[in-house]
N, C-alpha and C positions, 0 to 999 in steps of 0.2 A: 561904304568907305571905311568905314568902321572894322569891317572885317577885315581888309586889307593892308588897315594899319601895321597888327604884329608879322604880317609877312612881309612886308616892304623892310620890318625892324631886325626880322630874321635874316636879310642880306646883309645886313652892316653887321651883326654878328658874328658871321661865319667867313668876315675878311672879302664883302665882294660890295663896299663903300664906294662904289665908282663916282658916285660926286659928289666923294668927301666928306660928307655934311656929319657935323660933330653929333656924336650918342648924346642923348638926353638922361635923365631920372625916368623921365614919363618914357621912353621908348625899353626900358630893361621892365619898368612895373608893366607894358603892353606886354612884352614875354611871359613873363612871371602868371598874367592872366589864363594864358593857354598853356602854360606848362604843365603833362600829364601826371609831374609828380608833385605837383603843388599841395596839396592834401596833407604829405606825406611829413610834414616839417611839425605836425601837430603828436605826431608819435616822440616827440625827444622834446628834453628839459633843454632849454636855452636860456640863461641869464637873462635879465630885459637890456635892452641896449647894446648889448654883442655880438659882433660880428665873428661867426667862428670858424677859422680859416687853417685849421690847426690837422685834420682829418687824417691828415697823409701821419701823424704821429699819436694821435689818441683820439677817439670818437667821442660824441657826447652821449650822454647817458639816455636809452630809454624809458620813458614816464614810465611806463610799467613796472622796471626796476624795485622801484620799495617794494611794493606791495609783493611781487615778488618773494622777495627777500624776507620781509616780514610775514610771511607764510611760511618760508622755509625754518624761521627760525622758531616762531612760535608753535606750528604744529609739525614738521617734519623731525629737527631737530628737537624741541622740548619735549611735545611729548611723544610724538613716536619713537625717540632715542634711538637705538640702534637697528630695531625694527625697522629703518626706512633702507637699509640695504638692499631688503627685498619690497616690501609694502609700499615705497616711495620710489623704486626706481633705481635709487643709490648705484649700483654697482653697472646696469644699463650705461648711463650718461655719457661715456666715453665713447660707443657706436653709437648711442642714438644721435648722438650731437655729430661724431664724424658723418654718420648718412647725410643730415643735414646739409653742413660743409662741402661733401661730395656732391649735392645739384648745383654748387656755386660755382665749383670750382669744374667741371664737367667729368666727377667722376663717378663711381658707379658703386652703390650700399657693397659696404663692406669692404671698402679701399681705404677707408680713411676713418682715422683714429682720432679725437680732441685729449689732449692729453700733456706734460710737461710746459715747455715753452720752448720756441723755436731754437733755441741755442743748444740744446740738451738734445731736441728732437735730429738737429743737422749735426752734432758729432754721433748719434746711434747709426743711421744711414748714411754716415760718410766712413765709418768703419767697418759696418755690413758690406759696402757695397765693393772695397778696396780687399776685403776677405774673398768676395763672390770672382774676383776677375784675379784671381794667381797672376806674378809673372810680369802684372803691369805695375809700373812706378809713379808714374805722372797722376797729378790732380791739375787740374786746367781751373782755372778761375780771374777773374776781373779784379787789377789793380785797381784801387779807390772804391771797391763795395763798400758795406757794409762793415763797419770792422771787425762784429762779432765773427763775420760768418771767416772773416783769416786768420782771425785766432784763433777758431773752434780747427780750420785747418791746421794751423802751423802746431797746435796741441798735438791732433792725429800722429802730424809726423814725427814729432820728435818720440811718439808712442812707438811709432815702428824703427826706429832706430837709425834714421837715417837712409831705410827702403824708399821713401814714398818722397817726392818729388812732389814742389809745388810750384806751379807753372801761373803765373799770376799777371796777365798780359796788360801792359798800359792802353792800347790802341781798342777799343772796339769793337770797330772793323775789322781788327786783325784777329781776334779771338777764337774762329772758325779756323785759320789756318794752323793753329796751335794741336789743333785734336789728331790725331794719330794712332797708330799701331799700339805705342808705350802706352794710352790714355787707359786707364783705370775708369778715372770720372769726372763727367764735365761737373762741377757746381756756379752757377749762376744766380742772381735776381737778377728775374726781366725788367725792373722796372726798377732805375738807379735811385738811390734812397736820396740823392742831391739832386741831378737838371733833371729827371724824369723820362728822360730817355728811355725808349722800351726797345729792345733786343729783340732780334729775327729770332723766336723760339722755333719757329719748326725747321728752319735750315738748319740752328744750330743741333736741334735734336734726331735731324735726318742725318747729319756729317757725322755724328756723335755716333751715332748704330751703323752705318756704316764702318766703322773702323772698330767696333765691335766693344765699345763702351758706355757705360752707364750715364745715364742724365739726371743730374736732381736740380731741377727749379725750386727757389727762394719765393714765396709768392706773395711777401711782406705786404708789398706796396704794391698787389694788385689786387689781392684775393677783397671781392666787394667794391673794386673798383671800375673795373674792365671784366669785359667776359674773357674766360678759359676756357679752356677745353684739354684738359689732359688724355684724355681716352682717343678725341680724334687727333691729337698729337701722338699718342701713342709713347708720352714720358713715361718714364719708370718709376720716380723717386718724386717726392717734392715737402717742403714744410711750408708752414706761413703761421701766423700770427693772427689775434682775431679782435686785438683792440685799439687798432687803427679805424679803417671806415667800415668794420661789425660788430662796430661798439659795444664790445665784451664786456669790457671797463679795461681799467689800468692793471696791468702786470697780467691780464686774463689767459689762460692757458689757451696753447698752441696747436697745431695738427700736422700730424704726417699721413702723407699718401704712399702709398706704396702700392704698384699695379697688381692685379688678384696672379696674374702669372709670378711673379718674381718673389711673391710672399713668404714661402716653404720655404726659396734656396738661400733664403737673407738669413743671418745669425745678426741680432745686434748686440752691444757687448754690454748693455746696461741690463742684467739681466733681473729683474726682480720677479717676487711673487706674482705680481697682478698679469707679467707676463707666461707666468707657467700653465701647464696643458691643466694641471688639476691644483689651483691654488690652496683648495682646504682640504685637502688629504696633507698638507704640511711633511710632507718627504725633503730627505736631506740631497738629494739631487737634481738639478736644472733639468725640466724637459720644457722646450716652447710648442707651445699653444699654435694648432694650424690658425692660419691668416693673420689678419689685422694685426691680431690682439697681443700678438707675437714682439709689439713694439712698444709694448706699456711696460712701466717699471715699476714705481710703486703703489699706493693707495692714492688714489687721485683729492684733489681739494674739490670738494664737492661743492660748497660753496662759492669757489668762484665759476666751476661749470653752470651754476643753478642762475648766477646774475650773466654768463657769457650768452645765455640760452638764450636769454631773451630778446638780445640783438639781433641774434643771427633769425630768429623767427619774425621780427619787424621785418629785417630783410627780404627774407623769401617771401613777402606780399607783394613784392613789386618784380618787374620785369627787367634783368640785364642788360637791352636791346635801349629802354628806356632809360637807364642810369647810365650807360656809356654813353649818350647822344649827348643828355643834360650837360656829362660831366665836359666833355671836349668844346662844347657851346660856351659854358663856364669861364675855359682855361682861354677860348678865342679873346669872350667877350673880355675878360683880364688883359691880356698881353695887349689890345689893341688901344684898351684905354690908358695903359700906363702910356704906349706908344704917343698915343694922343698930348695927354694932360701932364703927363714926368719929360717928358725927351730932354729938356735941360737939367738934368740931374743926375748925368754921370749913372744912371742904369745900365746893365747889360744885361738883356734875357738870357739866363743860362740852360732853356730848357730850348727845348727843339720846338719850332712854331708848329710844322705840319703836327695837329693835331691824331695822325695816326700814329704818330712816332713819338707821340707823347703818356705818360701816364694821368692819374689825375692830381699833380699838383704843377706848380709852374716857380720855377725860381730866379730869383735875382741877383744879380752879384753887386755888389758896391763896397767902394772903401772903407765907407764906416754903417757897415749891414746893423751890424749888433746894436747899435745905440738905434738905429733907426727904426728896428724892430721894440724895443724897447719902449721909443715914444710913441710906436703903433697902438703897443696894449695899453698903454696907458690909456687910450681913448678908445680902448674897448673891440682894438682890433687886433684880433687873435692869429698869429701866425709864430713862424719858428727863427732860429739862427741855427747856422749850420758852419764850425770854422771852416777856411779862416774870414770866409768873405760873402758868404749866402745868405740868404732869406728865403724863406719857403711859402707859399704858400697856397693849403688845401683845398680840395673844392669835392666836399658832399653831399651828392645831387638829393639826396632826400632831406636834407635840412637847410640846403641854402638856395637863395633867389638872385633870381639876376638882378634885383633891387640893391641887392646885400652887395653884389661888385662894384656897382657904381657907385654907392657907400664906399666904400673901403678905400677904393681908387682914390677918391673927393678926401678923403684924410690922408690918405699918405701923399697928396700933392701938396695940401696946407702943413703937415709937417717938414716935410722939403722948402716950401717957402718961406717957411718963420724958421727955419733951424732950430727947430724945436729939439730935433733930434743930439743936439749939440751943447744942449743941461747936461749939468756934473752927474748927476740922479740918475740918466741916460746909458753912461763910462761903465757904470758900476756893475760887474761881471756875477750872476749869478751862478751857484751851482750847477742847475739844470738848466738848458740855452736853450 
């Protein structure tokens, strides 16, 4: 009987409650018991008493990290000094770490560069790739992304004087109809930085070559969250970010993919040394470096490569298959019990239920989100505001338990029922939401 406990618990889980019977503490701690990544929460520094729900916008740190760090600094830096360009690796780091990157994300050593930061990374390859296709005007992209990534566009165009057309679709659904003949370049994140909504990537990138245009996926909000697969996609372009749920750290440098076929014909316009074919021969002329490496500009911050490294090697201990199962289970088990335990509180799930259409965080909307969230963290429950009316929140399978949901759930009901949310202290708008 015993054994049967957590699979009788794994039906009310995964939304198949046919006789209703309300979740418990004890039926998420029976999950938590056979969870295969249970182990896996002992590799990250967590506060005591935190609940960290935050993943989909900065990861928590790996224990490893200091020590780390304090090795780079006492003997790489101190005393090997410059020496560590070659004797430590130094100059490596950028392929070694995009190789890495590249079994996350499903591509193939020497596609993928760790380098800048996604902002920097998507205006190189959004003006590579509008050089590579003459002739076309259109840039296709999703009203309400991200905002970086329409600034980093609407810069481009006003770079081309008015050539380049940005096509920036409100509907979704409709987003695939938009791609055509004119299209230069689709740019997307699959995986909406607000409801979590994840995008038909291989229709869209089938439509997309068919009409004989380029694709670059944003992979912000997926890369370590969900499996990829760019090479059986057969994308072309893509950047992502690695201190969300690859716990880089904060502001951690970024990566671009770029397929091994389309690497030559790419020019990007940031052209510096660390991209040239022979950087210390110091000649007064631009030549790019075959491949990758063609997409690096300047002298990389080696140091925050040295702490980003050690996420992403936590990471690759574990199995894909098993982080996306955990993480959807997560977002069920969430959505059913706000369902349950909030329903009078004026909630609306703003993310898509069917769990394949979802990413890994799950969002809320309400009148007064931000105060709500507010009096979350105050009790030690870590989630986001998102204007004018969201709340986020994360779910990283290798650090949190299905104990930790029905936690978190049990305080955000008691702060709805004591309006706690509704203190002066609450109002008070900080810098970063």
């Amino acid at each position: 009987m015993v054994l049967l406990l957590p699979i009788y618990n794994w039906f009310l889980v995964i939304g198949l409650n046919e006789n209703n019977m309300p979740l418990t503490l004890a039926d998420t701690e029976a999950l938590d018991l056979v969870d295969p990544l249970k182990n896996a929460k002992s590799e990250f520094s967590i506060p005591e008493n935190t609940i960290y729900l935050n993943s989909n916008s900065l990861g928590v740190m790996p224990k490893a990290v200091p020590e780390r760090i304090q090795d780079f600094t006492t003997r790489e830096w101190s005393n090997d000094l410059i020496g560590s360009w070659n004797h430590n690796k130094w100059f490596e780091a950028p392929y070694r770490i995009g190789d890495k990157i590249a079994r996350i994300i499903g591509a193939s050593d020497s596609e993928v560069v760790a380098t800048d930061c996604a902002s920097i990374n998507l205006y190189k390859l959004v003006v590579a790739a509008l050089n590579a296709r003459p002739g076309r005007t259109r840039i296709v992209t999703e009203a309400g992304n991200f905002p970086t990534d329409l600034y980093m566009l609407q810069s481009v165009a006003e770079s081309f004087a008015g050539d380049v057309e940005i096509v920036a679709v409100q509907d979704r659904n409709k987003i695939i109809e938009e791609i055509d003949e004119r299209t230069a370049l689709v740019v997307l994140t699959d995986v909406h930085y607000k409801t979590s909504h994840l995008l038909d990537r291989k229709a869209i990138t089938e439509r997309t070559h068919q009409h004989g245009a380029l694709i670059l996926w944003d992979l912000c909000h997926s890369a370590g969250a969900l499996p990829v697969d760019l090479n059986e996609l057969e994308a072309d372009l893509a950047v992502g970010c690695t201190y969300k749920y690859l716990s880089g750290g904060p502001g951690a440098p970024g990566f671009i993919f770029v397929a091994k076929h389309l690497q030559n014909q790419l020019t990007q316009p940031l052209q510096g040394w660390w991209g040239h074919a022979e950087p210390f021969k110091f000649v007064d002329d631009y030549a790019p470096t075959e491949g990758i490496g063609r997409f690096l500009c300047s002298t990389q911050s080696v140091l925050a490569l040295t702490a980003m490294e050690v996420g992403i090697d936590v990471f690759l201990k574990y199995e894909m298959k098993d982080i996306r199962r955990k993480s959807q289970k997560l977002g069920q088990l969430f959505i059913e019990l706000i369902e349950e335990r909030c329903a009078g509180f004026q909630f609306t799930i703003a993310s898509p239920r069917d769990p394949e259409q979802r990413g890994s965080h799950v969002a809320l909307a309400h009148d007064n989100a931000y105060a709500i969230m507010q009096a979350l963290i105050k009790h030690k429950v870590i989630g986001d505001f998102r204007a004018p009316d969201t709340i986020r929140f994360g779910f990283s399978p290798l650090y949190m338990s299905y104990a930790d949901i029905w936690n978190a759930v049990t305080i955000l009901e008691e702060v709805m029922q004591t309006a706690q949310w509704d203190r002066k202290e609450f109002q008070i708008v900080n810098s970063v939401t």
